[in-house]
N, C-alpha and C positions, 0 to 999 in steps of 0.2 A: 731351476726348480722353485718352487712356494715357499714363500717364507718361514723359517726353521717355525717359526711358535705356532704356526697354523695347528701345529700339531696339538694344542689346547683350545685350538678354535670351537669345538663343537663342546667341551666341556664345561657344566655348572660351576658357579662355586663351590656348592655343597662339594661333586664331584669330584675338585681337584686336590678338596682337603680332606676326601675320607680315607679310610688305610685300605689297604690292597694291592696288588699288582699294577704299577702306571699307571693312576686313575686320571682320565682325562685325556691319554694315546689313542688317537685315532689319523689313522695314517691316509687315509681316504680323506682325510681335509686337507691334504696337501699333494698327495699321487690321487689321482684320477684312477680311474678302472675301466678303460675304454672296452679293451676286448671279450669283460664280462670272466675272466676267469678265476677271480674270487683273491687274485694276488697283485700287487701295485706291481708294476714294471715300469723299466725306462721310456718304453716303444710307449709306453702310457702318457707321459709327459709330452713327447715329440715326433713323429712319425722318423724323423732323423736317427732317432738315440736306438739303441740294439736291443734286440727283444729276450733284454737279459731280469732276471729277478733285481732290487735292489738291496745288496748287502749290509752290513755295519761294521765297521771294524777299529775297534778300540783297544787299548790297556786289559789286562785281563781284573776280576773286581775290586779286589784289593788295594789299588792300587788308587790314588785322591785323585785325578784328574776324570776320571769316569764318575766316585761319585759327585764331584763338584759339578759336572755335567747334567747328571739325575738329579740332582735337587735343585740346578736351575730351572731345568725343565718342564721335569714329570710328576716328581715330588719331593718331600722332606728327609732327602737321608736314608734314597733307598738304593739296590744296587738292577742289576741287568739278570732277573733271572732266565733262565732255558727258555720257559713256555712265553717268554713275552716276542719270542721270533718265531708266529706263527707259518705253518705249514713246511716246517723241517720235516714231515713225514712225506712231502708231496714233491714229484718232478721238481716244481718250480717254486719250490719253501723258497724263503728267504734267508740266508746264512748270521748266523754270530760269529765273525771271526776273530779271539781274543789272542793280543798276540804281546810278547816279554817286553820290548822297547819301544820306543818313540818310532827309532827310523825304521823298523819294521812295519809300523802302519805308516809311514809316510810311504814307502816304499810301493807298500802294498795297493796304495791309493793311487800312485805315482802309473803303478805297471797296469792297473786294471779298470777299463770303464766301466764297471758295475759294482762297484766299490764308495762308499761312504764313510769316511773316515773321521775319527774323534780323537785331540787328541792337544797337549798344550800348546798356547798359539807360539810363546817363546821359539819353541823350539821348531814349530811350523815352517813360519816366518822367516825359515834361514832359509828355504828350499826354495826355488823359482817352477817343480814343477808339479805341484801342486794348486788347485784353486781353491781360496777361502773366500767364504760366503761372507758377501757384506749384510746389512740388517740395514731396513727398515723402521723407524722410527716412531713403528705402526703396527698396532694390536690386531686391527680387522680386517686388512687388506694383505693381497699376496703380494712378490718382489715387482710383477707386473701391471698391476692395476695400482700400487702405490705409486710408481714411476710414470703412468700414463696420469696421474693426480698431479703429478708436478712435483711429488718426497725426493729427495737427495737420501741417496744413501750412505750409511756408515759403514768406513770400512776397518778390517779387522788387522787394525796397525796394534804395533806397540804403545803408542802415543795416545791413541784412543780409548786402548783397554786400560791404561794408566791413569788415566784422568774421567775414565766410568764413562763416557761419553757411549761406546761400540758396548752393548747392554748383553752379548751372548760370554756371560763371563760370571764370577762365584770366588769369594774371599775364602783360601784354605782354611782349614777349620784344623788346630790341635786340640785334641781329648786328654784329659788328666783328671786324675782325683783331687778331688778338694783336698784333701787331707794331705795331699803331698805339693800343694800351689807354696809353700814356703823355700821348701826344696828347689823344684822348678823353677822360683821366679827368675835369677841370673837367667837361665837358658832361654827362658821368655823373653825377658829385656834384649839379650844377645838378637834374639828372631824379631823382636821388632826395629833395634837400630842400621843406623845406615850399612853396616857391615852384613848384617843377616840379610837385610833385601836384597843386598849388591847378591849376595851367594845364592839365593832363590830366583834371579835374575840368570846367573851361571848357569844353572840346571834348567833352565826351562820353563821357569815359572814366569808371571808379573807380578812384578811387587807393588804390596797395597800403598793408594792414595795416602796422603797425611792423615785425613780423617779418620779413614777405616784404622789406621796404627794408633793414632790415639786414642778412640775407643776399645779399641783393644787393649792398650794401655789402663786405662778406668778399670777394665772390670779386673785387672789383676795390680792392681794399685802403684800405676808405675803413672808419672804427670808425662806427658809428652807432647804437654800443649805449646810450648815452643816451635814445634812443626809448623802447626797450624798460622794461617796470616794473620794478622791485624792493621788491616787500613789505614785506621787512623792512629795506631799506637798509644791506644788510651789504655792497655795490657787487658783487656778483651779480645779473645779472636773471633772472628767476623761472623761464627755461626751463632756466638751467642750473644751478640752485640747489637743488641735494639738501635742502640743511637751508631750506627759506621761510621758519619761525620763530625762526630767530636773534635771539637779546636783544638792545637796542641799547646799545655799544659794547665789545660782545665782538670780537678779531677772529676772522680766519675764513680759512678753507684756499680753494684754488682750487675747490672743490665750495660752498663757501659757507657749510661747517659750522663750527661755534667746538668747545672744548675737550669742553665739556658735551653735546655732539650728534653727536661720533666715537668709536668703538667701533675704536680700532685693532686687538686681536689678534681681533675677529670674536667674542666669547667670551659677548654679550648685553651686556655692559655699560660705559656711556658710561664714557671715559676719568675724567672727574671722579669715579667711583664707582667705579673699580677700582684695587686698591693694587697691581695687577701690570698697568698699560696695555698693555704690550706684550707679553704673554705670558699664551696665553690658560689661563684655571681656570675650576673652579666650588668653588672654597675658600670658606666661609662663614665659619669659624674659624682663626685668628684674627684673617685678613685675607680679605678678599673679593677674589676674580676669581683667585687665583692657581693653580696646578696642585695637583689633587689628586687623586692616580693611582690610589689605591682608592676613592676618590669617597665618600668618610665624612664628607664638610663637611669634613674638616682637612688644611688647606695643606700638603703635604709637608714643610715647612722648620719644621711647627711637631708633626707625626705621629712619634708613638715607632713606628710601624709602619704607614710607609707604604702598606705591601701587604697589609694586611687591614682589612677595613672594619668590622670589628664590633668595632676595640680603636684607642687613639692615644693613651693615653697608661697610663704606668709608673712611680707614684710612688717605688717604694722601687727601682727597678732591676735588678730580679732577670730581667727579660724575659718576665714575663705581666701582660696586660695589666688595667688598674683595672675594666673592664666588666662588671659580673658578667654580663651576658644577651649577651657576646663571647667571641672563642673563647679555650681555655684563660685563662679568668679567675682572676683572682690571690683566693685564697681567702685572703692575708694582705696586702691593698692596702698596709701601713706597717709590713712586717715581711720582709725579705731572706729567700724560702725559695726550696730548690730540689725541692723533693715532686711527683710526678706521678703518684702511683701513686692514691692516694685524693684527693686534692684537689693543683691547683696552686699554689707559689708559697709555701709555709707549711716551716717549719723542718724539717731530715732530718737528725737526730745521725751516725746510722751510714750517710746515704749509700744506702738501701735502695731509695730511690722512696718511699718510704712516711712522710708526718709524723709528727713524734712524737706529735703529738695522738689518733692512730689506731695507734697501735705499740704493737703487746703486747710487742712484743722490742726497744725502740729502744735498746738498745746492742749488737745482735746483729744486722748486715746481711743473714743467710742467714735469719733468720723476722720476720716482724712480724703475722701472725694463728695465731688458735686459733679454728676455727669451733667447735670442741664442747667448749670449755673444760678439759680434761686436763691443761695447762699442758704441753701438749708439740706444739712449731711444727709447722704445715702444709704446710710444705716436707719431702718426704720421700725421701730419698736412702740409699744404701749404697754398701758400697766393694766387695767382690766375692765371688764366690760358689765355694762349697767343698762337693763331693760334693753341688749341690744346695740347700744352706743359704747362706741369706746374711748375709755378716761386715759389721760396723760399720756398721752401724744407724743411720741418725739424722732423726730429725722423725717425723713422726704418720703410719704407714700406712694407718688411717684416721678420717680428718680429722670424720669427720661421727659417727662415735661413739666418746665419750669413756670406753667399758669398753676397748675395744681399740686400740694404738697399735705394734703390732708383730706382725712374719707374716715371721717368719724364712721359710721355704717357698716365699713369695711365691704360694700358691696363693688368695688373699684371705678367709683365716679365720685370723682372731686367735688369738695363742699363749697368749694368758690364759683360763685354764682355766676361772674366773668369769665373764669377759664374753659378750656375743650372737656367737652361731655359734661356738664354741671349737671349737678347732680338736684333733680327738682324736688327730692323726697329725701334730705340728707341725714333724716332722724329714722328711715324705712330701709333697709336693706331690698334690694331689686334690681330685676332683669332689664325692666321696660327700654328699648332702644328708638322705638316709633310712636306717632305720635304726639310727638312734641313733651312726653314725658318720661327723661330719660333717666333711671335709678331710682322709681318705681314700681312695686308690687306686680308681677307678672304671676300668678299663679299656673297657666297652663304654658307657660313658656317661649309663646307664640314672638315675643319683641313688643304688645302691648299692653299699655299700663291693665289692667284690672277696671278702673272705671270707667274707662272708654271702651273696653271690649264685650262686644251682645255674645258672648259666647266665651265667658272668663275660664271656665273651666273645659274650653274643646280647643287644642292647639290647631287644629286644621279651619278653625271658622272665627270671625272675630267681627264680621259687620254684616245685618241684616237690613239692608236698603227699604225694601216697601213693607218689614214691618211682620212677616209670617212666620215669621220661625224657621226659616229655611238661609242657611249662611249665602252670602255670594259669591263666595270659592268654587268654581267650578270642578276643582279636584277634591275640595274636603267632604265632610263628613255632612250628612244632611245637608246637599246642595241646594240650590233653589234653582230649578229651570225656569222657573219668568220670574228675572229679578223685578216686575214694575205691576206685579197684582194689583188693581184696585183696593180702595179702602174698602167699601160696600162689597168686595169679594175675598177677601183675606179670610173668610172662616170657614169660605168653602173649598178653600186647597186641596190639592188630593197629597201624596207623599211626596210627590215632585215640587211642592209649594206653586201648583199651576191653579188658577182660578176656573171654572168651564170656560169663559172665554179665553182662555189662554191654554187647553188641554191641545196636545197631538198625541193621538190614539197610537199610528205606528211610529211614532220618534222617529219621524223622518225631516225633520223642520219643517213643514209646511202642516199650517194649522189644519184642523180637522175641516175648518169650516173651506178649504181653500183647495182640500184634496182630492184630485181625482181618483185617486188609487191609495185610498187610507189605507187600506192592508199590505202595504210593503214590507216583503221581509226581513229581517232582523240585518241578514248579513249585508243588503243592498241599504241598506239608509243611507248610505253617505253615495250613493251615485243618483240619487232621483233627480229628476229633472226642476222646472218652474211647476210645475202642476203637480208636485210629488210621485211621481211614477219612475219608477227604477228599470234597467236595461232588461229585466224577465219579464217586466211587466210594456211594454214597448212592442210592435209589429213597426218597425223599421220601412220599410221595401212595400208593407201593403196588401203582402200576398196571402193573409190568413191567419201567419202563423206567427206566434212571438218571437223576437227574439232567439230566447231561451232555448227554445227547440227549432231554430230556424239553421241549419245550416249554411245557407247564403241568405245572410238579414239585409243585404242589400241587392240582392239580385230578385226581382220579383218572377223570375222566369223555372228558380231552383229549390225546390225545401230541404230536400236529403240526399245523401250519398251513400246510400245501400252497403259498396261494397270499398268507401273509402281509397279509390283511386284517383277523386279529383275532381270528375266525369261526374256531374249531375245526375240523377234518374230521369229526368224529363228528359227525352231522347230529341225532341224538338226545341230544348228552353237553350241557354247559354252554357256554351260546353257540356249537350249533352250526351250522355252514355250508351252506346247501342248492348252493351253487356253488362245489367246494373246489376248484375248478381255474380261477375265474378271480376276483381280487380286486373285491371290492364292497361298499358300505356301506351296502345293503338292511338294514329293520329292521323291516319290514309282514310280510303275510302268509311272506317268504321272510327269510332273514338270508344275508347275506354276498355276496350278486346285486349284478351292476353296476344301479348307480341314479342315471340321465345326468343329472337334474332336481335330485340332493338331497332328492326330498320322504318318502324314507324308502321309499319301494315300488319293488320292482326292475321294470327297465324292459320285462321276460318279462310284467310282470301291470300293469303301468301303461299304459293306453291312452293315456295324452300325455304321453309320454317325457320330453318338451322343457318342458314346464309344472310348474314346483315346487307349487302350488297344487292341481293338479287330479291324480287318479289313477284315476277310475272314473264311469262314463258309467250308471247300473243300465238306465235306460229308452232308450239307445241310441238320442238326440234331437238327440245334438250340443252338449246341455247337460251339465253335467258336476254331479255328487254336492254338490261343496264349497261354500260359503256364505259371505260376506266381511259379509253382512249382518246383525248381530247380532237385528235385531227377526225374521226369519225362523224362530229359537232356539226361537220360542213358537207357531207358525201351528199352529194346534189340529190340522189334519191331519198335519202333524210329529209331534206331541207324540203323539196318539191312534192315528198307524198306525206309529209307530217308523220314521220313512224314514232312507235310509242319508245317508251325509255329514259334515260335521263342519264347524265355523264355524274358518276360514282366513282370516286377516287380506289384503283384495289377491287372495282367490281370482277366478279368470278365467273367465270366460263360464257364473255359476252356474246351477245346474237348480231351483226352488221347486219343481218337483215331480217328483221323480227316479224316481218308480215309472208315471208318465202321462205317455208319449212325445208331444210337440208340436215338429216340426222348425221351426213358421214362428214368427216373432218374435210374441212377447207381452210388448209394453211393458211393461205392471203388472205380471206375474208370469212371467219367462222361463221357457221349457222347459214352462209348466202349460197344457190346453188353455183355450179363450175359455171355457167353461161351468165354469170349477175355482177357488173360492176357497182357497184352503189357506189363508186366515186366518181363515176364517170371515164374512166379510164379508157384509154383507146385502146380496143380489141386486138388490134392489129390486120384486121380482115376484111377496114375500110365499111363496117356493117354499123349500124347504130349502137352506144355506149350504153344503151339499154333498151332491152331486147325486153319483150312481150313474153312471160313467164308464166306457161301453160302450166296449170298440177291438176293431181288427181282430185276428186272431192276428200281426200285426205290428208291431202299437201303435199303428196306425193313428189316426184321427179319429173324433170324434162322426158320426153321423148327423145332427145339428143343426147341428155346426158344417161339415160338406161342404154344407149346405142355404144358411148364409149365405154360403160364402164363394163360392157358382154363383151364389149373387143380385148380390151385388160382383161377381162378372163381367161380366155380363151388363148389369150398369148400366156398366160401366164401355167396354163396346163400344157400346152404345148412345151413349154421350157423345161418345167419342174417334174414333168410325169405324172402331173395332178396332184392337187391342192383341196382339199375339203378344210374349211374354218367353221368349227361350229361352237355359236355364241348361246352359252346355259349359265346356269345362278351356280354360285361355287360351291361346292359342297363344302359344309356347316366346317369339317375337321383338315379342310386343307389349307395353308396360308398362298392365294395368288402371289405369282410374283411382282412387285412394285418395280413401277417405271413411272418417269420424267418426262412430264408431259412438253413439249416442244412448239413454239411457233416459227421455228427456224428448219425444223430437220425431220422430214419424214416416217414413220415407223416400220423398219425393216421387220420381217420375221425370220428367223433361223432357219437356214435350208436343211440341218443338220434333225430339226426336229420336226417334220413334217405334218404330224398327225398331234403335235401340242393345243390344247385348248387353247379360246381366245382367251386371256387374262380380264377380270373388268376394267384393270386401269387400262387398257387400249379399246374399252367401251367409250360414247361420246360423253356418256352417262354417268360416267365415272369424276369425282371429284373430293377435293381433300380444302377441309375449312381452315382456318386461319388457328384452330388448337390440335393443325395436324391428327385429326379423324379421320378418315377413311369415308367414304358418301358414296352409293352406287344405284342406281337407279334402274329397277329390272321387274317387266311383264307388274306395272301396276306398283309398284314395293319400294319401300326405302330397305337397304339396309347399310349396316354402317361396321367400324373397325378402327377402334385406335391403336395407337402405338403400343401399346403393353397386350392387347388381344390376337391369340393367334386365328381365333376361329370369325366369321364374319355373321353382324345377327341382323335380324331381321327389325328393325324399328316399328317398334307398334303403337306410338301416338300420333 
């Protein structure tokens, strides 16, 4: 059967602890209900077991073993009433059978397979013929899916229930009035010592664990902590014994712990191993456990600096610390310095920041370097300034070269006449860097001096050469386009500072007087040629026409291209166009013709517009000229009568003999009639390999060959009972059926369908393009049929 607590399986929390009748009993978590008749049975469980109801039978209610059962159970202290054994009105209710003694329900369990018995295990346990359920050690699983998990069960020993391990079990409970617990207590004491268990043992009972007696014990003021173990014997027993392992005769706190095994300030370390027990650290030096606020290992009480963690101590005193890889480290650990400037901690005569060990100046507190050796300090100051100049000088103006150390001006060019950048103006504050006058008056900023520059106050112009007023900056401001005007012509400059002999009307460089083509446009100046003429202004080729509007400027044969396919309009000039009004990429007998195929022949002279392979039909068979066939290349009638055609790799429904109309299929040799080798192949009839090939003025047939093919008629009615084939355009809404055109295998027709139309795919006329279209050719007409069209249309271009 399903493990006993299933029967709480389906119940909430809330559920198992609200009042009422078994809250939480549902029997269907643990019986099955196979046959649907609204009652648990055994036959439910196992097809083995008998198709009996399943009973209960216990103690009648009164009596402690039933309730200690219900409040393991179902719930708190409650008993077995009537209506909780539903369908006692029905055939097959399930029974309550409460009965006076033990061995009555053992009995009862013993004589009857439909029986479920409750009852103390004591007294169970003597019987061998009964079976007690073992328990699982598992809330949510039944006794056979715990066991297919790999659970070990518990079974329902004596030794088990005594030591609480086997969990289907409940400590008796006595009831008393408070007011008479004084009275009682002897008979209590008596029930909990070894005497009283021994005698609840007698009758049937298990008697409770140490623990459980001594709690029992507590609540009615009796010690019976004696019972209970103590491992270590430090007089704690082991449930309330923090420390178990206490040494033997250390003492010990009310947790059980001794000196060595309490951690007072919480700080990780037992009292016996911390020099500060009650105040917690993580100090390593020079005592362990004590506070150490920057957490450097060093105890505050022993930290020259408590508050930073990369220093703790300061041998000479000065207040940086011994560390060299710490912050401000004393660069003289055993020497009083106060220096910060270049290193900390090391000797400072004058007070500067700066050690004397690194002091160009150290009896001088306002310098202590010379970056460019001069011997004159890098601290550079003055006392104030007059008309511009500035009075009482003192330290290196500048610091990084050692030609120059003073710039009275303060425009930053040295007043030393010899040194880098001297300064030619050293009473003028200035820009000036060119010209040879450098520190300088530059009013417009340009780099020269002011009295050298024809243009002091325009930064873009500074020297006017022949004298106009027009700068020689070709990018600045009032340019001068002819820097070399004459003198006699300087006043008749135009804005350009050009003299008339020096004017170019269209700024194309080439003088007016030198131009062929003085009006060049704006945008063409910079491509004119030696005579000033630009590529519009140019006829290239000769033919007329400029350039500009020339569409071939070097072909003197072409001027336009109408319709921009390439093709010239002059139909006679150099590639020219026979269709200059509609673009085409014909390159056969026509150029420049729409050509729908690609195959190079415009589609005016290509009889199968739609076929890149084929272009001409000569013998108008339905075979076409072109050849896919290389061995055809040599068919002695080819070779010897020059037939038209060309070998086309994939050419489509080829003609062997383009000049000998034959509409009806010739397996061996298409488009040839039955009497025409065009390889020369021997007959076999000992007659010549090619025979004189008589046709109508239509191209009609042999006279030999209309003789056999009436004979195949005529045998062919004789066989069949008559044959009518009649060849018509398909109607618009029917789909022909498609067939596989063959140079290997003849086309049978259906005996079975005698009177079927001819399909056009077994027309000669018949043909399918390379984007699998459908092509049929009938009485004059293309029409055509792709794959996704069921009906066949008439092409009308």
């Amino acid at each position: 059967m399903g493990q006993i607590r299933w029967l709480l399986s389906s119940a909430s929390e809330s559920t198992l602890t609200s009042s009422g009748i078994h809250p939480g009993v549902v029997w269907s978590s643990i019986v099955p209900n196979d046959d649907g008749d609204g009652e648990p049975e055994w036959r439910d469980l196992h097809s083995s077991c008998p198709n009996e109801p399943i009973h209960i039978m216990h103690r009648w209610e009164n009596r402690s073993i039933s309730q200690m059962i219900s409040a393991f159970l179902f719930c708190d202290h409650c008993n077995f009433p009537e209506d909780w054994y539903a369908g006692d009105n029905t055939p097959s209710g399930r029974q309550r059978i409460a009965q006076e003694t033990r061995e009555e329900i053992i009995n009862g369990v013993a004589n009857n397979d439909d029986v479920i018995g409750i009852t103390e295990l004591r007294a169970a346990i003597d019987y061998d013929s009964v079976y007690h359920v073992p328990i699982y050690d598992n809330w949510t699983h039944g006794a056979a899916a715990a066991q297919a998990m790999g659970n070990t069960a518990i079974l329902p020993t004596y030794e088990n229930s005594t030591s609480g391990v086997w969990p289907f079990q409940d400590d008796y409970r006595l009831v008393i009035r408070e007011d008479q617990l004084d009275e009682l207590r002897p008979f209590l004491s008596w029930m909990l010592s070894e005497e009283g268990q021994d005698n609840f043992d007698e009758i049937g009972f298990v008697r409770l664990d140490p623990q459980a007696r001594v709690h029992a014990g507590d609540r009615i003021g009796i010690n019976l902590r004696h019972l209970l173990p103590d491992d270590d014997g430090d007089g704690i027993w082991n449930g309330d014994d923090q420390c178990p392992n206490t040494d033997s005769g250390l003492s010990v706190d009310s947790n059980g712990c001794a000196q060595n095994q309490r951690d007072d300030d919480g700080d990780g370390l037992f009292n016996t191993d911390d020099d500060c027990p009650y105040e917690a650290g993580t100090s390593t030096h020079p005592v362990v456990g004590c506070p150490d606020t920057d957490g450097d290992g060093w105890a505050d009480s022993a930290d020259a600096f408590p508050d930073e963690p990369t220093q703790w101590n300061d041998t000479d005193g000065d207040g940086f610390g011994d560390e060299n890889e710490g912050f401000q480290a004393d660069a003289c650990p055993l020497e009083y310095g106060l220096s910060t400037g270049d290193r900390f901690g090391c000797t400072d005569t004058d007070g500067d920041g700066w050690s004397d060990l690194n002091d160009m100046f150290p009896g001088n507190p306002s310098q202590w370097v010379d970056v460019d050796g001069d011997g004159v300090g890098d601290n550079y100051t003055w006392g104030n300034v007059i008309n511009g100049v500035r009075v009482s000088e003192y330290g290196d103006a500048f610091p990084s070269d050692a030609t120059q150390h003073k710039d009275r001006d303060g425009d930053g060019y040295g007043d030393n006449p010899d040194g880098f950048l001297a300064d030619v103006c050293p009473d003028m504050a200035g820009s000036a860097t060119l010209g040879g006058k450098v520190g300088c008056p530059d009013a417009d900023g340009d780099g020269w001096a002011d009295e050298d520059d024809a243009f002091p106050d325009e930064p873009t112009q500074h020297s006017d050469t022949d004298g106009d007023g027009y700068g020689d900056s070709a990018t600045g401001l009032m340019a001068d386009s002819c820097y070399e005007t004459p003198a006699d012509e300087i006043h008749l400059v135009d804005n350009q500072g050009c003299a008339p002999s020096e004017r170019d009307g269209d700024y194309d460089g080439v003088s007016d007087a030198d131009d062929v083509c003085p009006n060049t446009p704006e945008l063409e100046l910079l491509g004119v040629d030696d005579n000033g003429c630009s590529e519009s202004e140019r006829d290239s080729d000769g033919d007329g026409a400029i350039d500009s509007v020339d569409e071939y400027p070097y072909d003197p044969t072409q001027t336009i291209d109408t319709d921009g396919d390439g093709f010239g309009n002059n139909p006679s000039g150099n590639d020219g166009d026979d269709c200059p009004n509609e673009a085409g990429t014909s390159t056969g007998n026509l150029r420049g013709c729409i050509d729908g195929d690609g195959d190079g022949w415009a589609n005016v002279e290509d009889i199968v517009p739609n076929i890149a392979t084929q272009w001409n039909d000569t013998d108008g068979d339905g075979y076409y000229d072109n050849y896919a066939n290389i061995m055809w290349m040599d068919d002695e009638m080819r070779v010897n009568l020059s037939w038209p055609g060309q070998l086309v790799p994939g050419a489509r429904d080829p003609d062997r003999c383009p000049l000998h109309a034959n509409p009806f299929q010739n397996l061996e040799n298409p488009g040839c009639p039955d009497d025409m080798y065009p390889a020369g192949d021997d007959t076999g009839d000992n007659t010549s390999n090619n025979p004189t090939i008589t046709a109508d003025n239509e191209g009609g047939l042999s006279a030999m060959t209309m003789i056999l093919i009436s004979a195949l008629i005529i045998l062919l009615i004789a066989i069949g009972g008559g044959l009518t084939v009649v060849l018509k355009k398909p109607k618009k809404k029917s789909r022909p059926r498609s067939i596989a055109k063959s140079n290997d295998e003849p086309i049978v027709e259906s005996e079975s369908e005698p009177e079927e139309e001819l399909s056009p795919e077994d027309d000669p006329n018949y043909k399918i393009d390379e984007n699998g279209c459908e092509w049929w050719y009938d009485e004059g007409a293309w029409w055509y049929r792709t794959p996704e069209m069921e009906e066949w249309t008439e092409y009308d271009n």
